[in-house]
C-alpha positions as CSV (number, residue, x, y, z in Angstrom):
1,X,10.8,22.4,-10.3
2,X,6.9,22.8,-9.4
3,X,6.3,20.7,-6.1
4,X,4.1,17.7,-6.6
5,X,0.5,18.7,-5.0
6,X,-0.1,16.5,-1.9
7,X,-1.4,13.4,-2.9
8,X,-4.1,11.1,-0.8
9,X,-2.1,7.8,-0.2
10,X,-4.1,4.2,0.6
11,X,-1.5,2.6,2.4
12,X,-1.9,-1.6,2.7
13,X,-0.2,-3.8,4.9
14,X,-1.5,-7.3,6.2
15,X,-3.6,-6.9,9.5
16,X,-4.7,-9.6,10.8
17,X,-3.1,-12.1,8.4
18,X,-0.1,-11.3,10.5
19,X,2.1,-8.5,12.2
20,X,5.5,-9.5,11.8
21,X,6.1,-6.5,9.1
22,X,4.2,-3.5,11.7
23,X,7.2,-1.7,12.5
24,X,8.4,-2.3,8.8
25,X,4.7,-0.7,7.8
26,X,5.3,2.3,10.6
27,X,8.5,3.4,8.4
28,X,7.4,3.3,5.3
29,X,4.3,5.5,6.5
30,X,6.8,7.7,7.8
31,X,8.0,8.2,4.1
32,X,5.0,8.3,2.4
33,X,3.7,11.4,4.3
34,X,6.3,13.6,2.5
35,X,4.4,13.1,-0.9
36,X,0.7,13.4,0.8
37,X,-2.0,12.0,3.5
38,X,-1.9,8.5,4.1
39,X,-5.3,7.9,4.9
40,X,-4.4,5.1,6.8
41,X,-1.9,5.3,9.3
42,X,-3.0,2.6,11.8
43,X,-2.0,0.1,9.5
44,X,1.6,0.9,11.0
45,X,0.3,0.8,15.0
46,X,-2.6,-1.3,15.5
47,X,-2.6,-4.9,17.3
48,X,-3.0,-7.8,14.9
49,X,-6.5,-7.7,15.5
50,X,-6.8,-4.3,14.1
51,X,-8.8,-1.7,15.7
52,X,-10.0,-1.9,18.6
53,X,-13.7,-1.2,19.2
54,X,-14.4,-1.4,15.5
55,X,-16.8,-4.2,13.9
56,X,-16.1,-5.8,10.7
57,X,-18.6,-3.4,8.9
58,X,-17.4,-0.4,10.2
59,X,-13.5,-1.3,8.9
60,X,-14.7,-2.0,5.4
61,X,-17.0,1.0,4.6
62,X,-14.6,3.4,6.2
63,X,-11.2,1.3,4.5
64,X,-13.1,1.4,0.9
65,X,-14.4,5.0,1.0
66,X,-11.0,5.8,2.2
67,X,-9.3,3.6,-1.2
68,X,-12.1,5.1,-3.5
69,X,-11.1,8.7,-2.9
70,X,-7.5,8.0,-2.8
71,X,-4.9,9.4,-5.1
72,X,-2.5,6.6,-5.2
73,X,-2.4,3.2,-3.3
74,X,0.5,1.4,-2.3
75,X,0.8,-1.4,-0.5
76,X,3.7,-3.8,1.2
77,X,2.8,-7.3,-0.5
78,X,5.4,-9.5,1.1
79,X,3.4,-10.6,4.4
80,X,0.1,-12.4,2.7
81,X,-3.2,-11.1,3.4
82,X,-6.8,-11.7,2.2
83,X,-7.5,-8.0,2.9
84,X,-4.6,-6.4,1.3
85,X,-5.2,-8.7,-1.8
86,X,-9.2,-7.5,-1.6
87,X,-8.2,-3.6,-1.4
88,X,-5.8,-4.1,-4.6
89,X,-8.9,-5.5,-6.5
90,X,-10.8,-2.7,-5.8
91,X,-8.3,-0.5,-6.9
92,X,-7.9,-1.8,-9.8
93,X,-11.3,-2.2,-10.7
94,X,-11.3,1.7,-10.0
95,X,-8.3,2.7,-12.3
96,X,-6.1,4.0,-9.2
97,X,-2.0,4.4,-10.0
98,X,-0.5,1.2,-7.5
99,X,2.6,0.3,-5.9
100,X,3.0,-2.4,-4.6
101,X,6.6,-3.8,-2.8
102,X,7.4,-7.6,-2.3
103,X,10.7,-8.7,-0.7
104,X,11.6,-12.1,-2.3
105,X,14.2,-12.8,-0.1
106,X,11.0,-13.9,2.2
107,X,11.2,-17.0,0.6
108,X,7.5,-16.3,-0.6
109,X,6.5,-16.2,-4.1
110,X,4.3,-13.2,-4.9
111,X,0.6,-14.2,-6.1
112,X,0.2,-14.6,-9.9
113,X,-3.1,-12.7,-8.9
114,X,-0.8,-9.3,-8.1
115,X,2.2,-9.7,-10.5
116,X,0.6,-10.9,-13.1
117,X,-1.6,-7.3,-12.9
118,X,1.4,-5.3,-13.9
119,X,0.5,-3.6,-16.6
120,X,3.5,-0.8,-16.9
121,X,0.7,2.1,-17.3
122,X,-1.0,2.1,-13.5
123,X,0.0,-0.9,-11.5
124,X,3.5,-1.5,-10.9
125,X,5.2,-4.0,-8.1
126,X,8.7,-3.6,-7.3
127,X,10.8,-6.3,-5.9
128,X,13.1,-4.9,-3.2
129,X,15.2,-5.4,-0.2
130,X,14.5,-3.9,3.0
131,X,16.8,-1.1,3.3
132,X,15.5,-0.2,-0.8
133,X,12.0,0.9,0.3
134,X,12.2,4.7,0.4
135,X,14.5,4.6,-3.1
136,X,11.4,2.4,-4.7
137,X,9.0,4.7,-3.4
138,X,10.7,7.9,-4.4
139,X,10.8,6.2,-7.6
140,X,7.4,5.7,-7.8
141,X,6.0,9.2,-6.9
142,X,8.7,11.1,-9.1
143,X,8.0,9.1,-12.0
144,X,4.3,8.3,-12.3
145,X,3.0,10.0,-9.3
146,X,3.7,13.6,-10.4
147,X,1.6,12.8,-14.2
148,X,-1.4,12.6,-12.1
């Protein structure tokens, strides 16, 4: 089997819209880097009100240059977040292959907005429970990932 060139990975998780999932975020990170880069690792470490230093400006350039010339985006759904839900319409609008994984035993309902994007060809959502998150992802990279 030919390895899978390293991929650029846009990783989203909710920021400020709350932290509860950050050590969730940090581990699923962790498993993205065997299939590539993830472009945006503090997603997994940072305080809830993000990065320190950093004006609003300076976040969104950098975040969307980062999206626009990433491979793949996925993104953990469950917690909600204006941001997350901003960066998945930009990648849409920009064609990019998306994961994204929502836990329904929340007790949240997922957006119509993001499951009602599926479209089976480049943006995909994957209901799971915690412990399923590196069999999705696997999933994911092996089967639509490696096309790219």
């Amino acid at each position: 089997l030919e390895e899978m060139a390293r991929k650029s990975i846009y990783f989203c998780g909710s920021i400020r819209g709350g932290r509860n999932d950050a050590a969730f975020y940090a581990k699923i990170i962790q498993h993205l880097k065997q299939y590539g880069d993830v472009l945006t690792e503090h997603v997994g470490n940072c305080g809830p009100d993000g990065e320190k230093g950093l004006d609003d400006k300076t976040i969104h350039d950098r975040d969307l240059a980062w999206l626009l010339k990433s491979d793949v985006v996925v993104a953990e759904v469950t917690q909600p977040s204006l941001g997350v839900g901003y960066e998945l319409g930009r990648a849409i609008a920009d064609n990019k292959l998306v994961l994204c994984l929502f836990r329904p035993d929340s007790g949240r309902r997922l957006s119509g907005m993001i499951r009602g994007a599926i479209n089976g060809k480049n943006f995909f959502v994957e209901d799971y429970q915690q412990d399923e998150y590196g069999s999705k992802i696997d999933h994911f990279f092996n089967t639509y990932v490696t096309q790219l």
